[in-house]
C-alpha positions as CSV (number, residue, x, y, z in Angstrom):
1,X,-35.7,96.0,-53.0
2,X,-32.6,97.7,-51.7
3,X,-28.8,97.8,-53.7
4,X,-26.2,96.0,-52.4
5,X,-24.8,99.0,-51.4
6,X,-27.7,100.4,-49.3
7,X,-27.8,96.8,-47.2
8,X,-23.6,97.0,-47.0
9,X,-23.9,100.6,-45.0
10,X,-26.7,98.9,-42.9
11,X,-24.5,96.0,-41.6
12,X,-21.2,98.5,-42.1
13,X,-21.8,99.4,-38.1
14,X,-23.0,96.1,-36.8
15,X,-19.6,94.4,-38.4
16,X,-17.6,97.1,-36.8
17,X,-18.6,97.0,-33.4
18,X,-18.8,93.1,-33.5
19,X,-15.2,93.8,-34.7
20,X,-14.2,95.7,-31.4
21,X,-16.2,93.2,-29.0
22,X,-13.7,90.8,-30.6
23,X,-10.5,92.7,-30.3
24,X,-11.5,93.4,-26.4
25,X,-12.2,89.6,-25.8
26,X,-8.4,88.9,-27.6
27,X,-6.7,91.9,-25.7
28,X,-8.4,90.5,-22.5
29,X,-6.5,87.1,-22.3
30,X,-3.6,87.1,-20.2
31,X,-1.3,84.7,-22.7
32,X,-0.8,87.0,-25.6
33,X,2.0,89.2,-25.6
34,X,1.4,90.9,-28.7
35,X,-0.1,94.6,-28.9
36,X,-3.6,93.4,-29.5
37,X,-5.3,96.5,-29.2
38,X,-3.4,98.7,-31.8
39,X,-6.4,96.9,-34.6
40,X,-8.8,99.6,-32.5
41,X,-7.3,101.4,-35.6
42,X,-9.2,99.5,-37.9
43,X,-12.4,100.5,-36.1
44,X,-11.8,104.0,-36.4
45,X,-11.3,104.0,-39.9
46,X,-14.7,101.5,-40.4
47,X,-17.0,103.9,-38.5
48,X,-15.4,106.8,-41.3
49,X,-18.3,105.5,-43.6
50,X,-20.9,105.7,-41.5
51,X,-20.2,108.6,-38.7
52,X,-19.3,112.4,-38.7
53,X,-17.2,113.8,-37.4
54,X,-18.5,113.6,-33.6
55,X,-18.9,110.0,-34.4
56,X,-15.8,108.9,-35.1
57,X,-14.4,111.0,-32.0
58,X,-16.5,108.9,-30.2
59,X,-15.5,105.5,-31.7
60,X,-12.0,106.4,-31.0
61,X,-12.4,107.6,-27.1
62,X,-14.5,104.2,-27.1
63,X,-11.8,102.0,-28.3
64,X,-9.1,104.1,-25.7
65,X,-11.8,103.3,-22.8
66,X,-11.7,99.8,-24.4
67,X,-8.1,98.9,-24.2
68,X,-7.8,100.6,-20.8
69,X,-10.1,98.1,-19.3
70,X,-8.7,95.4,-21.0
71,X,-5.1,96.1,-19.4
72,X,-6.3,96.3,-16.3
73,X,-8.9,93.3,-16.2
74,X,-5.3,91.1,-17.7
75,X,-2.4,92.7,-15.9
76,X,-1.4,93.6,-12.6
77,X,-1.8,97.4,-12.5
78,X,0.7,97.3,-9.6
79,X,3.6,95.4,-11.5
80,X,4.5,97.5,-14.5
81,X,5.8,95.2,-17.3
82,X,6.5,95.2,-20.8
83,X,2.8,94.8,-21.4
84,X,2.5,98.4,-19.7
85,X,4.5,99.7,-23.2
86,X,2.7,97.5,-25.8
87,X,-0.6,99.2,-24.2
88,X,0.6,103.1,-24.3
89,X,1.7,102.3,-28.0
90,X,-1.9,101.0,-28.9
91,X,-3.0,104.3,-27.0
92,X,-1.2,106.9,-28.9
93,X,-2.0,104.5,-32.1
94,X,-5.5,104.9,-31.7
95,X,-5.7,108.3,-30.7
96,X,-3.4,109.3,-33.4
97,X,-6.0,107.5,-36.2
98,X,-8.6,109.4,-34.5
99,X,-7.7,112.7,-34.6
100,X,-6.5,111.7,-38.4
101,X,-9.9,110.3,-39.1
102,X,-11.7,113.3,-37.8
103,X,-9.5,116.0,-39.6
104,X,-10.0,114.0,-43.3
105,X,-14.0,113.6,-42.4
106,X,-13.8,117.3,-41.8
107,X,-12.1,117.7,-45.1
108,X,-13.8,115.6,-47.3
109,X,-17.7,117.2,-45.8
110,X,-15.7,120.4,-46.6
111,X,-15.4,119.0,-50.3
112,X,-18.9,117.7,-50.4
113,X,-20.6,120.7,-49.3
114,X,-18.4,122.5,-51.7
115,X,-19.4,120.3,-54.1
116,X,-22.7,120.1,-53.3
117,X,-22.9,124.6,-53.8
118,X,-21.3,124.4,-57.0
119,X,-23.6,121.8,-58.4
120,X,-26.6,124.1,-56.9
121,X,-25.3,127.1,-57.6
122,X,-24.4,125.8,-61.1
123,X,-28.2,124.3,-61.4
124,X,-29.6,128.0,-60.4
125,X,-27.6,129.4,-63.3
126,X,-27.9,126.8,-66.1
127,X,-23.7,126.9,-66.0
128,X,-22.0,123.2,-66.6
129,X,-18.1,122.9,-66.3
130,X,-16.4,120.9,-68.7
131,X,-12.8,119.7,-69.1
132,X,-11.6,117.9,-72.8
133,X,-8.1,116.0,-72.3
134,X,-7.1,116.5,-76.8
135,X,-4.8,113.8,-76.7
136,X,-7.2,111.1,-75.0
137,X,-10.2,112.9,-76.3
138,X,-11.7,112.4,-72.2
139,X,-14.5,114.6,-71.9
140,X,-16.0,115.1,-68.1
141,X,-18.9,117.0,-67.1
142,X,-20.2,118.6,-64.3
143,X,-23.7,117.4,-63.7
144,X,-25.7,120.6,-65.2
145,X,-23.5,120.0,-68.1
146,X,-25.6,116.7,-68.4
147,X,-28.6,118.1,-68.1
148,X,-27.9,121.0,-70.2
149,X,-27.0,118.7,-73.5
150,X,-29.9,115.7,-72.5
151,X,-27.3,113.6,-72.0
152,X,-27.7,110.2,-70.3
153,X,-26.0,110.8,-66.9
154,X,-24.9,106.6,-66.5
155,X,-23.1,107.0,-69.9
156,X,-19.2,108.7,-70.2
157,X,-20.1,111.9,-72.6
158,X,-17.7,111.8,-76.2
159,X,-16.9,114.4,-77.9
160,X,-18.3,112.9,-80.6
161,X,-22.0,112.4,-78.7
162,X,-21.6,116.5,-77.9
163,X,-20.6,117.1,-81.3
164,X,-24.3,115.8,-82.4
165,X,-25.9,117.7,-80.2
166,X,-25.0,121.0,-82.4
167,X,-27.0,122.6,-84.2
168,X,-26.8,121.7,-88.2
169,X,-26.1,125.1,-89.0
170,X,-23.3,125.6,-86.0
171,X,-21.8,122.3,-86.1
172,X,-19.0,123.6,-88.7
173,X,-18.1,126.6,-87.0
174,X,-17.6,124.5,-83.3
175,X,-15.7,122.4,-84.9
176,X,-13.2,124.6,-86.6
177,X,-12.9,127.0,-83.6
178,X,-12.1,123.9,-81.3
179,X,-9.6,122.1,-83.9
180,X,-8.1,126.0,-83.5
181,X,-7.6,126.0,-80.1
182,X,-6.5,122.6,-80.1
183,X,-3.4,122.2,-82.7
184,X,-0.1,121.4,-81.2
185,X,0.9,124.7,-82.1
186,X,-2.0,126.8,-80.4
187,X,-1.0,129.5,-77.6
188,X,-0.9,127.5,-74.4
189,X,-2.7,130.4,-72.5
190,X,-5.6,131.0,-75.3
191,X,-9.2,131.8,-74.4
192,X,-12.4,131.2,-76.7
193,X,-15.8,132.2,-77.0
194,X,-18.2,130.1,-78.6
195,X,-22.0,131.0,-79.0
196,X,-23.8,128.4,-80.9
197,X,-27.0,126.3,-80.8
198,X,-27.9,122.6,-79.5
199,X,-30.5,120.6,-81.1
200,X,-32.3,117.8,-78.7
201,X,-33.4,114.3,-79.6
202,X,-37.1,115.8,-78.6
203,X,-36.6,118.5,-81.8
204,X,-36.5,121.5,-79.1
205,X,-33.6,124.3,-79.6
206,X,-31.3,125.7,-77.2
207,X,-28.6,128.2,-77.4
208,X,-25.4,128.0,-75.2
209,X,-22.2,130.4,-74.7
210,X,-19.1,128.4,-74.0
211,X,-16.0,130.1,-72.7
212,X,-12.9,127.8,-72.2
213,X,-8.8,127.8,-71.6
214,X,-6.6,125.5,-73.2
215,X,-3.5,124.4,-71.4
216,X,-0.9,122.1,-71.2
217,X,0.9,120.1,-68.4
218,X,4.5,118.7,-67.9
219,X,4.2,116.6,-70.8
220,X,2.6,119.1,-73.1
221,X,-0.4,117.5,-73.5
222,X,-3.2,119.8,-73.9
223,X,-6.3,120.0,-72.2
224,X,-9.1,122.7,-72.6
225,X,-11.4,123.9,-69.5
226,X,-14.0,125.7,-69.5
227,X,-17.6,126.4,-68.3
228,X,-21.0,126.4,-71.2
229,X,-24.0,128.0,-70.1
230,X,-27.7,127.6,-71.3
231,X,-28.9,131.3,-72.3
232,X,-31.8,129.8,-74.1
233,X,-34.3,132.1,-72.0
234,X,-32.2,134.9,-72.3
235,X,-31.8,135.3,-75.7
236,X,-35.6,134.5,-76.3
237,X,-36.2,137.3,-74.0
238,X,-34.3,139.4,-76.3
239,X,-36.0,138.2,-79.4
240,X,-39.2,139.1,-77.8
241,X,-37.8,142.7,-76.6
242,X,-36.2,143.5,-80.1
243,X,-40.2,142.8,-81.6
244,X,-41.9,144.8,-79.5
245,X,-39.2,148.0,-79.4
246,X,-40.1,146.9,-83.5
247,X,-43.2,147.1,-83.1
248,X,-43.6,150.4,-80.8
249,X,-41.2,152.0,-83.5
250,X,-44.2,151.3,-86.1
251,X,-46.4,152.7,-83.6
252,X,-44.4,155.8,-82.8
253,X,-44.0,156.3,-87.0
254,X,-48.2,156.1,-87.6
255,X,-48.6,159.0,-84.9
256,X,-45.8,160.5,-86.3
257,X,-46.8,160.7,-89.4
258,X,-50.7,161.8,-88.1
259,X,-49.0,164.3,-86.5
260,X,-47.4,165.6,-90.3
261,X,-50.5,165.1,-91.7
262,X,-50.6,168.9,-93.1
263,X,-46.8,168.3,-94.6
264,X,-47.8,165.1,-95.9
265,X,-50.7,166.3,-97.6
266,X,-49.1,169.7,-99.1
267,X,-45.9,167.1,-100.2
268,X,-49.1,165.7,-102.5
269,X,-50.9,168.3,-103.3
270,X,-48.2,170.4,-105.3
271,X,-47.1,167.8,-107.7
272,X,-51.1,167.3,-108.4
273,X,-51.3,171.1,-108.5
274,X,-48.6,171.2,-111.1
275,X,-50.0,168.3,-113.1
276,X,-53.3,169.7,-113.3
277,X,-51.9,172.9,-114.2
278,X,-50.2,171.7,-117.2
279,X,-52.5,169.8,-118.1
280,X,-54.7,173.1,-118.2
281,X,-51.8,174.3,-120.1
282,X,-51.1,171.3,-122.5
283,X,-55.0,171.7,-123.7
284,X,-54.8,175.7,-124.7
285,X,-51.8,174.9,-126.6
286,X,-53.4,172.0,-128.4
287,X,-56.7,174.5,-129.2
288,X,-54.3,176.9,-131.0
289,X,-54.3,177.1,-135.1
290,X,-52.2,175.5,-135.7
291,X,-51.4,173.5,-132.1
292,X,-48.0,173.9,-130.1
293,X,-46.5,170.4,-130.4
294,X,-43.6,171.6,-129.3
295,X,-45.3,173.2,-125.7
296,X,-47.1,170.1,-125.2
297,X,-44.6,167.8,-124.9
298,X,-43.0,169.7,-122.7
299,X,-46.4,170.6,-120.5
300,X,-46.4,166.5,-120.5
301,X,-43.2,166.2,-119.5
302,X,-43.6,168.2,-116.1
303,X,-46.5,166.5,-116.0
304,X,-44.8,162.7,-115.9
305,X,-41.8,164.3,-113.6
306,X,-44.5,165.6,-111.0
307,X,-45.9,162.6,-111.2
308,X,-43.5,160.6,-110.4
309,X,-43.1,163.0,-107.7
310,X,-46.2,162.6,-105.9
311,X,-45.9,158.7,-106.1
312,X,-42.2,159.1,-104.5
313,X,-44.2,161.0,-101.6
314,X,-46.4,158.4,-101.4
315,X,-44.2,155.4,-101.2
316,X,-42.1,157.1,-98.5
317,X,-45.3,157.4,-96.9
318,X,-46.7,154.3,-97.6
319,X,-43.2,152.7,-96.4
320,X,-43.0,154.6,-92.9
321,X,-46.6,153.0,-92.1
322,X,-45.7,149.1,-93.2
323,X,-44.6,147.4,-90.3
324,X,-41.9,144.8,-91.9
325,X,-38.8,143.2,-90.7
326,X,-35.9,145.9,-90.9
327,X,-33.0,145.6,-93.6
328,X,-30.0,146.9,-93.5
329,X,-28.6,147.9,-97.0
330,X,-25.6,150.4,-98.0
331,X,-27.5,154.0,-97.7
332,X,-26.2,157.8,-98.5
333,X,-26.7,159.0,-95.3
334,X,-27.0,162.7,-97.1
335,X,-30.3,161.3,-99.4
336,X,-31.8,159.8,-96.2
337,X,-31.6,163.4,-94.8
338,X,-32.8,164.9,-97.7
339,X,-35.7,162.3,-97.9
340,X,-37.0,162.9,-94.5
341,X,-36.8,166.9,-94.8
342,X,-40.6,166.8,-97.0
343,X,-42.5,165.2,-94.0
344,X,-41.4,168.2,-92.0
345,X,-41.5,171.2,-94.4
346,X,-45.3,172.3,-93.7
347,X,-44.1,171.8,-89.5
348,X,-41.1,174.5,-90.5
349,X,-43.3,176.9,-92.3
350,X,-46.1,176.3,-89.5
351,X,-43.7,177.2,-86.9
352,X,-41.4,179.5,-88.8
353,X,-38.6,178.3,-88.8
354,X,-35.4,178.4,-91.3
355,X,-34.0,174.7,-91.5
356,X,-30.2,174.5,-93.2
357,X,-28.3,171.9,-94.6
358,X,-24.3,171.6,-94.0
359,X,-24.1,167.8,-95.6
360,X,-20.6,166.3,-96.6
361,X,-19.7,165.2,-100.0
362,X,-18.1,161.6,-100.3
363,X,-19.1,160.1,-97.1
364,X,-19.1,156.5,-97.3
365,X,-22.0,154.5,-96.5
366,X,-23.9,153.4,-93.9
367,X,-25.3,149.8,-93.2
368,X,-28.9,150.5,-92.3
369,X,-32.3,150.6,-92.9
370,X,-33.7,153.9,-94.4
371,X,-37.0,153.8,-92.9
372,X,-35.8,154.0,-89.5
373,X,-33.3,155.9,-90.0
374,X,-35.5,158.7,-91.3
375,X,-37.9,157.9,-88.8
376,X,-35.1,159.3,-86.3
377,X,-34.4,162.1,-88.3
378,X,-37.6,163.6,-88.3
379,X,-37.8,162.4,-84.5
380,X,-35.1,165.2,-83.8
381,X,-36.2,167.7,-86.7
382,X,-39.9,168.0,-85.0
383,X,-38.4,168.0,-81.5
384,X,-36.0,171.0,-82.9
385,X,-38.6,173.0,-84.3
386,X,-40.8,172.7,-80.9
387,X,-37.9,173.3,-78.6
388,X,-38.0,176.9,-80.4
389,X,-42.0,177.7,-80.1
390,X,-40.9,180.1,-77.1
391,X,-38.2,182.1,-79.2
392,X,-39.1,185.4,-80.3
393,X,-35.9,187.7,-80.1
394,X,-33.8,185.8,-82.4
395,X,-34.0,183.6,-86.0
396,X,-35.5,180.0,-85.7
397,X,-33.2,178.1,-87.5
398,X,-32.4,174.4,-87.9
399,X,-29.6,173.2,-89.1
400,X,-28.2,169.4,-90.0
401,X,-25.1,169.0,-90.5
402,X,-23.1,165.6,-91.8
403,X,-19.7,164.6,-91.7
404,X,-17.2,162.2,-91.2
405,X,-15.7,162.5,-87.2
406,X,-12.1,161.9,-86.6
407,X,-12.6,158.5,-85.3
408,X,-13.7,157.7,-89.1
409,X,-17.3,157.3,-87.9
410,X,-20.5,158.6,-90.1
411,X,-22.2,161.8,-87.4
412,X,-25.4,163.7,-88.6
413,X,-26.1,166.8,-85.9
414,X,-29.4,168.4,-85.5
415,X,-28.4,171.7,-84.0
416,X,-31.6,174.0,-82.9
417,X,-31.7,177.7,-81.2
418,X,-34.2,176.6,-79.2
419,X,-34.4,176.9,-75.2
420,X,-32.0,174.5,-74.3
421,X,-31.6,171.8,-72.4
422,X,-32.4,171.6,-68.4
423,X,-29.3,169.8,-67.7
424,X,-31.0,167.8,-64.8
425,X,-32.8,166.5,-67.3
426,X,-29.5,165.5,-70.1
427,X,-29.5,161.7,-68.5
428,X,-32.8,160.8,-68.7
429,X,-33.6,162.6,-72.1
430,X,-33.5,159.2,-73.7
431,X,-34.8,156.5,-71.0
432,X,-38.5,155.4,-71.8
433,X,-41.8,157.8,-70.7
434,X,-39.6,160.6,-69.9
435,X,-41.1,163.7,-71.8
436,X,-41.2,167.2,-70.5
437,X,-44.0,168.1,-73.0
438,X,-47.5,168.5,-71.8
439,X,-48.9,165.7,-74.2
440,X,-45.8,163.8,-74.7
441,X,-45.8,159.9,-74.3
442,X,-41.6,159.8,-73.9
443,X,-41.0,157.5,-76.5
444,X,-40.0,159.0,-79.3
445,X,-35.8,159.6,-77.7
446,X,-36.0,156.1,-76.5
447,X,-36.9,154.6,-79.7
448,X,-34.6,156.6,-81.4
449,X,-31.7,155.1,-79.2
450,X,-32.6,151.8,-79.7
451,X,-33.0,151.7,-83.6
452,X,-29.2,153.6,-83.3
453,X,-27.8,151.1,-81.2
454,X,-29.5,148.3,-83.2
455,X,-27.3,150.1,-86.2
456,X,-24.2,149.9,-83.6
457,X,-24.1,153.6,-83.4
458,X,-24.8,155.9,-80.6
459,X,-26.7,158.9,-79.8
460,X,-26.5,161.9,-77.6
461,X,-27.1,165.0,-76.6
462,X,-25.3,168.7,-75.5
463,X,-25.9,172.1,-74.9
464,X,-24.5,174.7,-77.5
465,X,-22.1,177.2,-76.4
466,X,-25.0,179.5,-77.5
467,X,-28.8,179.3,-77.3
468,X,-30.1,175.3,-78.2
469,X,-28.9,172.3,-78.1
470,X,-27.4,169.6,-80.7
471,X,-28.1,166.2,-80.5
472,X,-25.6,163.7,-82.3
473,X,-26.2,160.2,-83.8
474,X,-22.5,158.7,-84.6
475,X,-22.9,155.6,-86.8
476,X,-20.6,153.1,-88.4
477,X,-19.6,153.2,-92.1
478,X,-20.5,150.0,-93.9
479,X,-18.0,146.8,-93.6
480,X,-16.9,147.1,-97.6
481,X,-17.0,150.8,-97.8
482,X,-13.8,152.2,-99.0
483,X,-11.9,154.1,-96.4
């Protein structure tokens, strides 16, 4: 069945031109000296709800045709009168409304078809306008901003019907960062950010960032404007990047570590060398007449502190294989380096080279996790001691150095004498599959950058003023550590 309003623009036209026959019939008679013809106006402005702009042009020239006829068909053309004025006044009336009523349609289609590529535009981007009036507490929303919170689109939205929308967990924090913004006192120019989640009535999650103004007007009432958009699909695209760059890190630290297989087995086998050795030694002490107490507790003691050696190598080991959520503690960024440096001392003595240690007492510490950490360590330590395989005429030597940069940040350098850098290659050293070995997957620089900007540090790369290159990783101190 159709509304009321539906059948009303149906009859809308019918009524209006039954409107002009009339006024035509009345302007016709010959008795009336009254400007009949100026209600054409009337007309005009009807046929605005149901014409464009062409339309109404139209409507007008029709009623101008009208009133012309009507003048002539009454009066004597050929003995001007006073009629003659009342008829050019009802002219320029009417022509007047119609040029009016033509430049306002033109207008207001203007306004709808902006209207109509903001509500698109703000549909395409999931991006609702919103303003809050404080004093009144009159919220108004765009249309996406309905859809965005579920809201029923017949119903006025309260703050209080957004405010249960939030997330549990987020509704505390919204609400103190509005009542901020808010106060009477508040800077009438201040901006906010707000990142927080919605909960649905179907139990589904979504996650919105809000940026608003507040303001005030002549009165000093405030009023806060502002756009939210729904970056639900963003941010679970970045949960889903974040576990697999995890889970290719995991990957990258297995074949990294089958790669070390010979330092990782010679990290074991001299603490069990040692402990079978004084054990060896522990048992001709005890054959002697009379036995060596005092030599065989001291053969047992090396043999507990080797080991607890060999079951430090192993847990390192047994740590850089787990694949387990990452957690950042407070971490001596010097022991980290030292930790890493027995998965790569058989790949030094393999390839002859001298590694040295410049490491900074009294650095403060880093927020991080150790595992990755020292999986970008020995990232850089085994790149260094390849990048000099092809150096013959001078010493292969490594060298780490740690320190705290002028800036107050944490920076460990890996400095090699290696070949160098090609520098067409210093941008892309880091972006994914880019390798210039001949069995290199390109993965190991990338993954190094993105566990050091997941520890909101940075890391880079630059030729020495000598032979080699350095590559830096600059990280933050932790939050509480003492400056």
């Amino acid at each position: 069945m159709p509304s009321r309003t539906t059948t009303a623009s149906r009859i809308l036209p019918f009524v209006t031109g039954a409107l002009a026959l009339g006024i035509f019939i009345v302007d016709t008679l010959p008795s009336l000296d009254i400007a009949v013809a100026v209600l054409y106006v009337v007309v005009v402005l009807m046929s605005l709800n149901f014409c464009d702009r062409r339309g109404v042009l139209l409507v007008g020239a029709g009623c101008v045709v009208l009133t012309i006829i009507s003048y002539i068909l009454s009066h004597d053309a050929l003995e001007p009168d006073s009629s003659l004025g009342r008829c050019l006044m009802s002219l320029l009336a009417i022509v007047i409304t119609t040029l009016l009523a033509a430049r306002i349609l033109s207008a207001a289609t203007g306004l709808r078809q902006h209207a109509d590529l903001l509500d698109l535009t703000q549909r395409l981007s999931h991006t609702g306008s919103f303003s809050w009036k404080v004093p009144t507490g009159e919220l108004v929303w765009s249309e996406e901003s309905y859809r965005i919170y579920g809201h029923d689109g017949s119903a006025s939205p309260t703050l209080a019907s957004a405010l249960q929308r939030i997330h549990p967990e987020d509704a505390a924090m919204v609400e103190e960062r509005l009542a901020a913004v808010s106060r009477p006192n508040a800077d009438p120019d201040a901006r906010f950010n707000l990142d927080f989640r919605l909960l649905l009535p179907d139990g589904s999650t979504k996650h919105l960032s809000v940026v608003g103004r507040a303001s005030r007007d002549r009165t000093g009432r405030t009023e806060i404007i502002g756009a939210q958009m729904d970056v639900t699909a963003a941010r679970l695209a970045q949960e889903s990047l974040q576990q697999t760059q995890a889970a290719l890190a995991h990957v990258t630290r297995v074949i990294s570590l089958g790669e070390l297989t010979a330092s990782v087995a010679h990290e074991v086998k001299q603490p069990l060398t040692a402990i079978v050795t004084n054990g060896e030694a522990g048992l001709r002490w005890l054959d002697r007449d009379p036995p060596n107490l005092v030599e065989v507790r001291q053969t047992l003691t090396r043999m507990i502190s080797e080991g607890k050696r060999a079951n430090d190598v192993i847990q390192r080991i047994q740590a850089m294989l787990r694949k387990e959520e990452p957690g950042k503690l407070p971490l001596d960024l010097n022991e980290v380096v030292k930790e890493a440096i027995p998965l790569v001392r058989r790949e030094l003595s393999r390839h002859r080279v001298v590694l040295k240690l410049d490491l900074q007492d009294g650095l403060p510490p880093a927020n991080g996790d150790r595992i990755q950490l020292q999986q970008v360590i020995i990232n850089l330590l085994v790149n260094g001691i390849h990048a000099m395989d092809e150096v013959y005429e001078r010493p292969r030597e490594l060298l780490v150095t740690t320190r705290l940069d002028e800036e107050g940040l944490l920076l460990i350098q890996v400095r090699d004498a290696g070949t160098g850098i090609d520098p067409a290659h210093m941008r892309q050293l880091f972006k994914s599959f880019f390798t210039t070995k001949a069995n290199g997957m390109g993965m190991g620089l990338s993954i190094c950058r993105s566990i050091i900007e997941a520890h909101g540090g940075r890391i880079w790369a630059s030729a020495n003023a000598g032979p080699g290159a350095t590559f830096h990783i600059s990280l933050p101190p932790a939050a509480d550590a003492a400056p």
